[in-house]
N, C-alpha and C positions, 0 to 999 in steps of 0.2 A: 234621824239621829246623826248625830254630827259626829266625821270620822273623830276616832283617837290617835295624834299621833305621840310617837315616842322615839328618844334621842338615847338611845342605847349606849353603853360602851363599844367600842369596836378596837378588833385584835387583828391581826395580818399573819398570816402563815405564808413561808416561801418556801416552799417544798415543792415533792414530785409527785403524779398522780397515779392512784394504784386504781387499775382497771378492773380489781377485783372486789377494790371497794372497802379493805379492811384495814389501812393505813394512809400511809401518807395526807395529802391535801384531804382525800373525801374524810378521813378519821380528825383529823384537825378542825374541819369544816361543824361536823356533828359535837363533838367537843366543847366547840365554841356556842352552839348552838345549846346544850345544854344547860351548860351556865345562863344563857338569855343575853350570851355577846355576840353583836354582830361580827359574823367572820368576813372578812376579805382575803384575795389571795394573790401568787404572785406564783407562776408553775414554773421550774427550774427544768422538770425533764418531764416525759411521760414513760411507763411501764408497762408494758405486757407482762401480765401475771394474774396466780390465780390462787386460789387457795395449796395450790402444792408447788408453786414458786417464781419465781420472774425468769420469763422469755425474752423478753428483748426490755433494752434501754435507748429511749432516744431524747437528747437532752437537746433543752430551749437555747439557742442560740444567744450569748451574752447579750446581745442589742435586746432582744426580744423580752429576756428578764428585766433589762434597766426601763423596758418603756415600762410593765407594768406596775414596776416603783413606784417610778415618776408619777403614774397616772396616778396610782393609788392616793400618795401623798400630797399630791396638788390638789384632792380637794375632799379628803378624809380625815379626821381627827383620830390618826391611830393612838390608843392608849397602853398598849403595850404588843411586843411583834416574836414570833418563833419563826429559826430555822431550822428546815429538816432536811433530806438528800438533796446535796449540791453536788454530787459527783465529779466534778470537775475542775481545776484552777481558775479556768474563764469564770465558772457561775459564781466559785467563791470569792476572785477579787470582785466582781462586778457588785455583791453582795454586800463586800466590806466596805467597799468604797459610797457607795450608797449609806451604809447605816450609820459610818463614821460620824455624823456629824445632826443622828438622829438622836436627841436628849429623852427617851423611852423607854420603859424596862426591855431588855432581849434576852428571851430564852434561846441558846444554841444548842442543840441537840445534835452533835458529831457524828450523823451518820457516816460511817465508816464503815461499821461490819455489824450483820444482823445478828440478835440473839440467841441465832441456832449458826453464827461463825460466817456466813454468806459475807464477801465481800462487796462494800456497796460504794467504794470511794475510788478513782482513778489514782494508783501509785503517786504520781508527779503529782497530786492535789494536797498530800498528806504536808508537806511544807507551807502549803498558802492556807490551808488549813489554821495549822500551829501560829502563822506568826501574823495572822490577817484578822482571822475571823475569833479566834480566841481572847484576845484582848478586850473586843469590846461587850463578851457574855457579862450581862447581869448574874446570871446563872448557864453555868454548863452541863448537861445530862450525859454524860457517857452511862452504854453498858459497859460490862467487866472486860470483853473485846475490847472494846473502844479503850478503856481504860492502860488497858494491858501496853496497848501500843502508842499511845501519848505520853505514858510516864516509865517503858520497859522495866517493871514492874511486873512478877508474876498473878498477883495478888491470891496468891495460895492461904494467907491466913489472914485474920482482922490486923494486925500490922503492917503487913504489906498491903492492904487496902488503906490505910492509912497515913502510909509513906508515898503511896502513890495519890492519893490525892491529894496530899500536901506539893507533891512535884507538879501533877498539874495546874495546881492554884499558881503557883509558883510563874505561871506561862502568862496570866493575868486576867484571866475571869477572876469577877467579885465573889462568886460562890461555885460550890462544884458536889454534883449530886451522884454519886457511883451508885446506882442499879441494881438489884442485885438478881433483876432479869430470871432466866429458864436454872440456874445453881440453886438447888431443893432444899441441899445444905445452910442455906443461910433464913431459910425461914421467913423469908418475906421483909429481911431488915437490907434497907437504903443506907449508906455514909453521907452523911452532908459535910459541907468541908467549906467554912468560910473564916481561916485562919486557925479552928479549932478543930477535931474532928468530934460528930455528934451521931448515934447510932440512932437510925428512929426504926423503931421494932413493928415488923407489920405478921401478917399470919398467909400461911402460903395455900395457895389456891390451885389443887388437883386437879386441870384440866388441860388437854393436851392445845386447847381453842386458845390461844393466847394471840393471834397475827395483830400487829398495830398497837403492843399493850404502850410500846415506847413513845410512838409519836402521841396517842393518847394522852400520857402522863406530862412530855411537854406543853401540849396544848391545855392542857386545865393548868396548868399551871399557870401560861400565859394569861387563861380567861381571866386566873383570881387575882392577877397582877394589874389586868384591864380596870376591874372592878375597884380597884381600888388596896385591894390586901397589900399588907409586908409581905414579905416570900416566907415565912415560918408557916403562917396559917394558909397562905396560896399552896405552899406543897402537901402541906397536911389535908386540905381539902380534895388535892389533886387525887392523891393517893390513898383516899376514899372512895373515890370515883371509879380507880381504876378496879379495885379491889368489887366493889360491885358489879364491874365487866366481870371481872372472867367470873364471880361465880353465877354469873347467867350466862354464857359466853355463849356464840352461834354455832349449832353445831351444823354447819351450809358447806358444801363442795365434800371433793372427796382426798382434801388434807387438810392444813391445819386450819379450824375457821376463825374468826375474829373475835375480842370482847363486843361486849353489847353496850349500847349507847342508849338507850329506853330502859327504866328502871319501873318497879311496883311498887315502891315506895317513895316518901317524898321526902326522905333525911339521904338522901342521895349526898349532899355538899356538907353536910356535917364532918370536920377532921373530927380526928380520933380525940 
């Protein structure tokens, strides 16, 4: 029998790597694998961490991120690319200055502060952050954190979630996705914000197992934008996805464990 080959979509994740397995690059990686898109990747830092939290941080030396760019692109047909913790000004001009000039969908996922408040950005990065890497988001994913401190903004009610992502739009991503992350109060509904604000209603999911739901959610996103989606139906599919993690989620270590990336069913990419 003669092999089968096959020319896949392929996505690029530049994030950092969680050695516990339930975020970052490895949650990207499976993600992408999900949809049936080839993942590649580009490490920014590596983590010591575990399901009850990160021990140490040690980030990829900017040279180090630009060779895996370079490599990447000089002889991969990326069809659309996410970023996730760049901790630092090096990895984020290094970043910007790279993508500037890559014509691709980019999901940028602002890692800053995690969905239980953990700081994950270097102070002195929050500036090259804002005026580097935001401009060229196709779509930007803050959580409510994140949000909070990109548009000072308390977002204590749907107004103020919607002042504030009109202030982040404002910064110049094409679209902007506020979260609505571990807040029980909001019931599983995301703001999308692409000049309009539009509330997409989701149902919330009772389990303490949520580690990675974020870089997850960018990375389907990314897949459906590889494959070819608009971003209406990339997000909706995305956020299908995720919503099927956590109500399987792992319940592995002894804090918080990860959604799940294997499903029982095969309407897994169905949006709502």
């Amino acid at each position: 029998m003669q092999p089968q080959h096959i020319t896949p979509p392929i996505a690029l994740t530049i994030a950092g790597s969680d050695s516990g397995g339930g975020a970052g690059i490895q949650a990207d990686l499976r993600a992408f694998m999900a949809f049936r898109v080839h993942g590649c990747s580009a490490l920014s830092c590596v983590t010591a961490q575990n399901t009850c939290g990160v021990l140490r941080v040690d980030p990829i030396p900017p040279e180090g991120l630009e060779a895996q760019l370079r490599a990447v692109r000089n002889d991969l047909a990326v069809d659309a690319l996410k970023t996730g913790m760049l901790l630092n000004r090096g990895l984020i001009q290094t970043t910007a200055e790279l993508l500037r000039n890559w014509s691709i969908p980019k999901v940028i996922d602002p890692v800053m502060v995690s969905r239980t408040g953990a700081v994950l950005l270097e102070d002195d990065a929050i500036e090259a952050l804002r005026d580097d890497l935001l401009p060229l988001a196709t779509l930007l994913t803050p959580n409510r954190h994140e949000a909070r401190l990109l548009s000072g903004i308390e977002l204590s009610n749907d107004h103020e979630t919607e002042k504030a992502a009109a202030l982040i739009h404002a910064q110049g991503p094409e679209a902007v996705l506020i979260k609505s992350g571990s807040d029980r109060s909001l019931g599983g509904r995301d703001l999308f914000f692409n000049g309009q604000p539009h509330w997409l209603e989701g149902t919330w999911v009772n389990t303490p197992h949520t580690h990675g739901t974020g870089c997850t959610l960018s990375a389907a996103i990314t897949a459906g934008l590889a494959l070819g989606q608009q971003l209406d139906p990339a997000i909706a599919a995305a956020r299908t996805y995720v919503n099927r993690g956590l109500r399987q989620a792992l319940a592995i270590g002894q804090g918080q464990g990860p959604i799940c990336h294997w499903v029982s069913d095969e309407k897994t990419f169905e949006s709502h």
